[in-house]
TIGU-234906 format. One record per atom (N, C-alpha, C): residue in three letters; x, y, z. Coordinates in steps of 0.02 Angstrom, whole numbers, plus 50000, padded with zeros to 5 digits. Atoms other than C-alpha are relative to their C-alpha. Example, Ala and Ser with C-alpha at 12.3 -4.5 7.8 and 13.67 -1.06 7.14 Angstrom:
<sites>
Ala500454994150000Ala506154977550390Ala500455006050000Ser499584994149997Ser506844994750357Ser499615005550037
</sites>
This chain:
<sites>
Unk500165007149988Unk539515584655454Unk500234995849942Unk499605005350063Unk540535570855362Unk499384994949967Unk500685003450038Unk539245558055259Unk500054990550046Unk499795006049964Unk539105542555337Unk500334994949972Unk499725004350039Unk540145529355286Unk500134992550031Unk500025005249997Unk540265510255268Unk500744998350062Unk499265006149983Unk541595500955396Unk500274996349977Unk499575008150046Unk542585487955331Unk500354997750058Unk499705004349925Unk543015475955479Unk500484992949966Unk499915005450009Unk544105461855451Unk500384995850060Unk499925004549957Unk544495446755551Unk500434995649981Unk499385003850027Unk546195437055517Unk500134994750041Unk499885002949971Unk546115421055624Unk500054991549966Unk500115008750024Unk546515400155578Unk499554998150007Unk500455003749962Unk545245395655679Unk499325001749985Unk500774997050051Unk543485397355584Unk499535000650089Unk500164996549935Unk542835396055797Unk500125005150015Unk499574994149961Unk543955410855838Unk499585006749959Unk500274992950038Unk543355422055676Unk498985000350036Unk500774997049972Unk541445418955728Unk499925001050085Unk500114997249927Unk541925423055923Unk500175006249991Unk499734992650007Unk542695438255872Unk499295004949976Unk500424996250023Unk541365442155764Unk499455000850023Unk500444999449958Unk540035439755889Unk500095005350037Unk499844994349977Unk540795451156014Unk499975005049971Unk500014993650043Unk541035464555868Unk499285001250012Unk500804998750012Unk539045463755830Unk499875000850052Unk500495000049939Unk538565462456007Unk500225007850018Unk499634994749968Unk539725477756046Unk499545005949966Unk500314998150040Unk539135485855889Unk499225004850011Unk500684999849980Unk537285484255941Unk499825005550033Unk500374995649939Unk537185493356095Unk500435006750012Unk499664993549986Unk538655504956082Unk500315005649939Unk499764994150038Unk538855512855918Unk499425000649933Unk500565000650080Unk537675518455759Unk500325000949969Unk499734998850054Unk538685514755636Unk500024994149964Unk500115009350023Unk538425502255485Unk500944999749966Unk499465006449994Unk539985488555452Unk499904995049969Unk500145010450042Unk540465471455354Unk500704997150019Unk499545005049973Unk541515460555412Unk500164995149966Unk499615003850047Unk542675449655299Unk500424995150054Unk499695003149965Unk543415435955380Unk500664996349944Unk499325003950028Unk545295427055318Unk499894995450023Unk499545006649939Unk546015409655377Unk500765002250017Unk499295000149987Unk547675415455355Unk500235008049967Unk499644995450016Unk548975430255341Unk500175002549908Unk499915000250092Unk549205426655126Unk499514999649982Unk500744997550045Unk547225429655095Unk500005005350032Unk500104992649980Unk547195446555201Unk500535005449951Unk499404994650024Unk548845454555120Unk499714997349916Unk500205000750068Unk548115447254941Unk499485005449982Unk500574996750031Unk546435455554943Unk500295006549983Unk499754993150037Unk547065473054930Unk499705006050005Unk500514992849975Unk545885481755029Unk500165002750074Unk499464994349920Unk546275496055167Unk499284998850047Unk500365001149919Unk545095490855332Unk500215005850035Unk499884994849959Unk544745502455447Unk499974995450068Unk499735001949931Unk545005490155598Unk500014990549979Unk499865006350030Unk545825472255563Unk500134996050072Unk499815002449920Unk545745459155723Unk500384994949967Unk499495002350012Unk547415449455689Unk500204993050056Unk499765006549939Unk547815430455760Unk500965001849984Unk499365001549988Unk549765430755810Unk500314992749987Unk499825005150040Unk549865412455794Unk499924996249957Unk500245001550065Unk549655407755620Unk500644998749953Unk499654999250012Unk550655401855487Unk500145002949944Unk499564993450018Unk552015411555387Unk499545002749940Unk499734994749952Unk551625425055373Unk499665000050071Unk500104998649930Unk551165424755561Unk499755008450009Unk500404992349980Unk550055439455626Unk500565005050003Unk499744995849994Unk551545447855668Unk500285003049940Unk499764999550054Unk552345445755509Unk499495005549930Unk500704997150079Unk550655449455396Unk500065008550023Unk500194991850000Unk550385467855513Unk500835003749975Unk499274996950035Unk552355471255473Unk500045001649924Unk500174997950066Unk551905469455279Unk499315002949990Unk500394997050038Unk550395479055270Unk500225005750020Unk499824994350009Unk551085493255352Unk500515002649943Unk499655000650079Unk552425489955220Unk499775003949942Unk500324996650045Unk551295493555112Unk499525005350008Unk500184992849963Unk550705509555189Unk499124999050004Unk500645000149965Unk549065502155283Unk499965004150051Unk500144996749942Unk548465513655398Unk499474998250037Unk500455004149984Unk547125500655460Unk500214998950079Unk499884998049928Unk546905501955653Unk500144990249990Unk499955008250001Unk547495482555706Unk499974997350073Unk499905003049930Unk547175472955862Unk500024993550012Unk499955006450024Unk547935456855869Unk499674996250096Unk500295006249967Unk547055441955976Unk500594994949999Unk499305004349989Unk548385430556032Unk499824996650088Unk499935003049932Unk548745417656185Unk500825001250035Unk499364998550014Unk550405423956181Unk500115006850024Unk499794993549968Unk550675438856322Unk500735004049976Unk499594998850015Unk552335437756271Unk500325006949946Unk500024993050082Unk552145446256096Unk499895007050006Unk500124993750000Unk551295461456143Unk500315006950006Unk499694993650006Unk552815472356162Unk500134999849912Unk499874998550066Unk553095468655981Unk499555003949947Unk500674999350023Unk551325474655935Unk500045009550007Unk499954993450021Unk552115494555955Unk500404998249928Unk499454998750047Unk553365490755812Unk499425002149945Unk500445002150081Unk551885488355690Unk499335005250031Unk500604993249999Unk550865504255780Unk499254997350019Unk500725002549994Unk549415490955837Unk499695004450037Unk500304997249952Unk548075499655930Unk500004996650066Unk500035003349933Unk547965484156064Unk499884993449992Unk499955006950009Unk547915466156099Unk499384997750040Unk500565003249953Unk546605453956164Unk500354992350001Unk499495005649967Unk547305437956264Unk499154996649980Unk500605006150009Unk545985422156208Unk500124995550065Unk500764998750030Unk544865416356267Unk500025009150041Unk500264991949992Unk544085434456262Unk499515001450047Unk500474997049955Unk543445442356382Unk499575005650007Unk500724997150030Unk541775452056360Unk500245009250038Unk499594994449980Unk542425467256481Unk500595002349978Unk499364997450027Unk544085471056420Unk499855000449896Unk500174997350074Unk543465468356235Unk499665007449999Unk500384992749994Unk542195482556257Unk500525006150016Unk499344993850008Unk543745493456333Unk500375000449943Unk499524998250044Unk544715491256193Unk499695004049935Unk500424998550047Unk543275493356073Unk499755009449998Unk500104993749976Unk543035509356145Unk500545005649982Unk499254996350031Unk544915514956115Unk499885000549932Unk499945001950066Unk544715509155953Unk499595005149967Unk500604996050029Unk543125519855903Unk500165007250030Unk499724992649987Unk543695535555970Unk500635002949962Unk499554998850037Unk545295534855856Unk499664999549935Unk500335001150074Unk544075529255700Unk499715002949997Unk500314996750020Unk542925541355729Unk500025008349986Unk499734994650007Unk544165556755745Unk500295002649925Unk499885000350091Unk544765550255573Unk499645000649969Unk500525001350042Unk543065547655506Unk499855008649991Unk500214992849991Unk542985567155554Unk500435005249950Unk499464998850038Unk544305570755426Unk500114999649949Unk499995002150055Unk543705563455280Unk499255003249981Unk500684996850026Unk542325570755154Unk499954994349942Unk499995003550046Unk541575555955056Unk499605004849938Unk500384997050048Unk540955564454885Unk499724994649944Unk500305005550047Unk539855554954743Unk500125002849955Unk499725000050062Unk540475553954573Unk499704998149949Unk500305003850041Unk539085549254466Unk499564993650047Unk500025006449962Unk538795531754532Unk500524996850054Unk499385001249955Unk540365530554627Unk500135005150055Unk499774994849944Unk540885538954799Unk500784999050019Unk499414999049978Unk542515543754851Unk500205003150046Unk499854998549943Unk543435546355000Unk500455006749982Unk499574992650007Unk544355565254996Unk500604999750084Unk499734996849935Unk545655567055158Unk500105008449995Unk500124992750002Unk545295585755214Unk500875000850013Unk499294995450001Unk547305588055275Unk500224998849954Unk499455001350071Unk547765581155092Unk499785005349932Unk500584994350055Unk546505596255013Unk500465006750016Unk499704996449994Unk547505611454993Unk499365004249981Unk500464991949988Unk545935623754934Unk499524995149957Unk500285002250035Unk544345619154850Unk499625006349948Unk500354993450040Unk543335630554695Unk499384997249969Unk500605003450021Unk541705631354632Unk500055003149921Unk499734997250070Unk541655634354427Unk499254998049983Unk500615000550044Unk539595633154369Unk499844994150066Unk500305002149954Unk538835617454461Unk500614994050037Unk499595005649982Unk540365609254486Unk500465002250057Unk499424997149953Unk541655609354635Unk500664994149986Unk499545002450019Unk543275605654611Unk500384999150090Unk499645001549973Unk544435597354730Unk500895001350000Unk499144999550006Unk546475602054737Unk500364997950060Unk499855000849956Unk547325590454804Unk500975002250024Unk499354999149956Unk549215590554901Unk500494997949929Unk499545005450073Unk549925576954759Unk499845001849940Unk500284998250080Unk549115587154615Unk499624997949961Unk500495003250026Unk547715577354591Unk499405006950015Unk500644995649996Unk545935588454560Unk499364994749996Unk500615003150002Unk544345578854611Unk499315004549985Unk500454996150003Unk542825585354554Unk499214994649982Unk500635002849983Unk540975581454578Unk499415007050001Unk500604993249991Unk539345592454572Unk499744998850053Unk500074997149916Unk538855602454728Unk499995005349987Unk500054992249987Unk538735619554787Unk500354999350061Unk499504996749964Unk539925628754885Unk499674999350095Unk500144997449927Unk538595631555062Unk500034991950012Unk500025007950004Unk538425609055041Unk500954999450018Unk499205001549985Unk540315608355044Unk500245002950078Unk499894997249964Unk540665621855174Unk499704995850060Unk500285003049952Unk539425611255286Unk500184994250033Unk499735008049990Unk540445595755283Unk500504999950022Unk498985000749961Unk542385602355328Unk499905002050052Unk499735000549955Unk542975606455469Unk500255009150031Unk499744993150000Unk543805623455547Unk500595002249976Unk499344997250024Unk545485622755471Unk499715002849915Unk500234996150074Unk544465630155293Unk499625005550014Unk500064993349994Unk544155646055268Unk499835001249933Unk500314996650065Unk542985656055127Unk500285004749975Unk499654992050027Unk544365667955051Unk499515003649923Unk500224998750055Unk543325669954911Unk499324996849978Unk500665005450021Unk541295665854836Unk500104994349965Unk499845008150029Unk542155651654745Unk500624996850017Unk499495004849966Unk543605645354839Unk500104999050071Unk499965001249923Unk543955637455006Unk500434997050003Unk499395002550010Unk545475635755054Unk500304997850084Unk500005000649932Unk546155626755196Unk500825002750034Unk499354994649969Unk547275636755317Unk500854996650024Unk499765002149997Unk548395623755348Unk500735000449955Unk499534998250075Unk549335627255157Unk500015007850003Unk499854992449991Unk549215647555192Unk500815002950019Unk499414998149973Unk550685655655171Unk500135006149993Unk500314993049997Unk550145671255166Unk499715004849959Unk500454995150074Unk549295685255056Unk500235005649992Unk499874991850059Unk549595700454943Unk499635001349929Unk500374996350088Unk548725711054805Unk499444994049989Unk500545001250025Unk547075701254843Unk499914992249962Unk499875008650016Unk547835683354823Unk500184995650040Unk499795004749928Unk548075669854945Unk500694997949991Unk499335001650019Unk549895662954938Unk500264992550031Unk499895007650002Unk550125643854922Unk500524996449996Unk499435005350015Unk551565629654935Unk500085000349915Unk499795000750081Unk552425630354746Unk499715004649962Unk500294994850048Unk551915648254696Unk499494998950006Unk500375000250040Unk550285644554661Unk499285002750053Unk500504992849977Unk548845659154704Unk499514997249988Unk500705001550020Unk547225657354711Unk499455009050030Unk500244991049979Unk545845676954734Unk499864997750076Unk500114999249937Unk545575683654907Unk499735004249979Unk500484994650010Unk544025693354922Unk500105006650044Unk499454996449957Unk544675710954985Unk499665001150058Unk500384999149950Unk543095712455088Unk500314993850072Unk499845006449966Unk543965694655181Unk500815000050010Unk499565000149984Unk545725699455192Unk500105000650102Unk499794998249931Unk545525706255374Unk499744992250049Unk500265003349968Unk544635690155415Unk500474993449988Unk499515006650009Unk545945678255348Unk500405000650048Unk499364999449968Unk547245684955434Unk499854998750077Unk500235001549916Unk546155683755629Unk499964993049981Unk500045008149990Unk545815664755567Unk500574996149984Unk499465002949980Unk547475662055532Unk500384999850089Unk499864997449926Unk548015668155698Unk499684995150039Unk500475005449951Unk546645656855798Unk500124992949955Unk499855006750024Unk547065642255690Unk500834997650021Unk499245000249968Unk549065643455736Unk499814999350066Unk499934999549939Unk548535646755896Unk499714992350034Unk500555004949970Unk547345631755916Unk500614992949981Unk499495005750011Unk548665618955832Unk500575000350048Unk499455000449957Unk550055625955940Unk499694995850076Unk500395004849939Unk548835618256098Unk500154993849995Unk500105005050002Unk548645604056009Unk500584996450000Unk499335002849998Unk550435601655969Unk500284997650109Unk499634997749904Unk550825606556194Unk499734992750015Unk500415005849962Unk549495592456236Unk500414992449968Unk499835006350010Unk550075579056136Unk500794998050043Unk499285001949954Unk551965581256216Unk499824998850035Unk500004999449961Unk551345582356357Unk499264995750035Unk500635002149982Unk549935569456391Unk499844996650048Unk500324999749951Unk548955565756532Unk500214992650029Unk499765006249973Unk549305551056649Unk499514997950034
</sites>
């Protein structure tokens, strides 16, 4: 179980009416269809959203605004490698084929309509909460931090501390115990060892009692757990190759 974590909503519209209709609908939606807490930041314009400098996990975007124009602003934040779900609000049917270039999740035609918001809201939270399933926030003292589990290549425990290793060669570390950690990922990690967990994803195979990692680099395999790596590799290939079939191939 991931820890619960804050939303960050933001609302990018001219129209100071438009941001508190939006934001009504959000809360009302909110209310009755999801437990999860949220804050909502509202812009006037495209050059206070791309200033602040913060990554949203779902940004509702006006199209006509000026430069940068909605379309323009979601073109520079992906720019700048936002991965912020975006659904632009617009009177402007027109636009909406442009709204794949920039990876939006979906559009809402104003005035808004209370049924089709809720559908989209719905899309929307089923993609945020598959992600939310992906991330391990850890506390740092007074500070918490977000970890992405596919960017964790193995984790170790060394006295009361656990260490993090990540993809980019960063090591996060925070105090915990190993059964607290184990309780929070996911099935692509695996216990090769009483102090490391390593996720199967970076496995590239084992010998002489060592796991075998991207760039050389080993970490122990407990010998009692060799026979068990190798069946959860197997069901982990097997389970991604599904996942890979389905996505080609998805449902109509």
């Amino acid at each position: 179980m991931v820890a619960a974590m804050m939303l960050e909503i933001a609302i990018c519209d001219d129209e100071t009416v438009m941001r508190e209709e939006i934001s009504f609908h959000f809360s009302n939606y909110m209310a009755k269809s999801q437990d999860m807490a949220y804050r909502i930041t509202g812009f006037e314009n495209g050059k206070q959203l791309l200033a602040c400098g913060q990554e949203f996990d779902l940004i509702f975007l006006d199209i006509q605004m000026e430069q940068p124009d909605g379309m323009e602003t979601a073109k520079r934040l992906r720019q700048m490698g936002s991965l912020s779900r975006v659904v632009f609000v617009t009177v402007l049917k027109e636009c909406v084929f442009e709204a794949f270039e920039v990876e939006a999740s979906d559009y809402l035609i104003k005035p808004l309509d209370t049924g089709r918001f809720i559908r989209t809201m719905d899309r929307v939270f089923r993609h945020i909460k598959s992600k939310q399933e992906e991330r391990l926030l850890v506390q740092r003292g007074n500070q918490s931090q977000v970890v992405l589990l596919s960017e964790t290549v193995y984790c170790e425990v060394q006295g009361r501390k656990i260490y993090i290793h990540q993809k980019s060669g960063e090591v996060i570390d925070y105090y915990n115990r190993m059964e607290n950690l184990k309780s929070r990922v996911d099935g692509r990690f695996f216990q090769c060892h009483r102090s490391y967990l390593v996720n199967l994803d970076y496995v590239r195979g084992c010998e002489a009692g060592q796991v075998l990692l991207p760039n050389g680099e080993r970490i122990p395999l407990s010998r009692l757990r060799e026979r068990e790596l190798t069946q959860a590799l197997l069901r982990h290939m097997k389970a991604r190759r599904i996942d890979e079939k389905h996505k080609d191939c998805p449902s109509t």
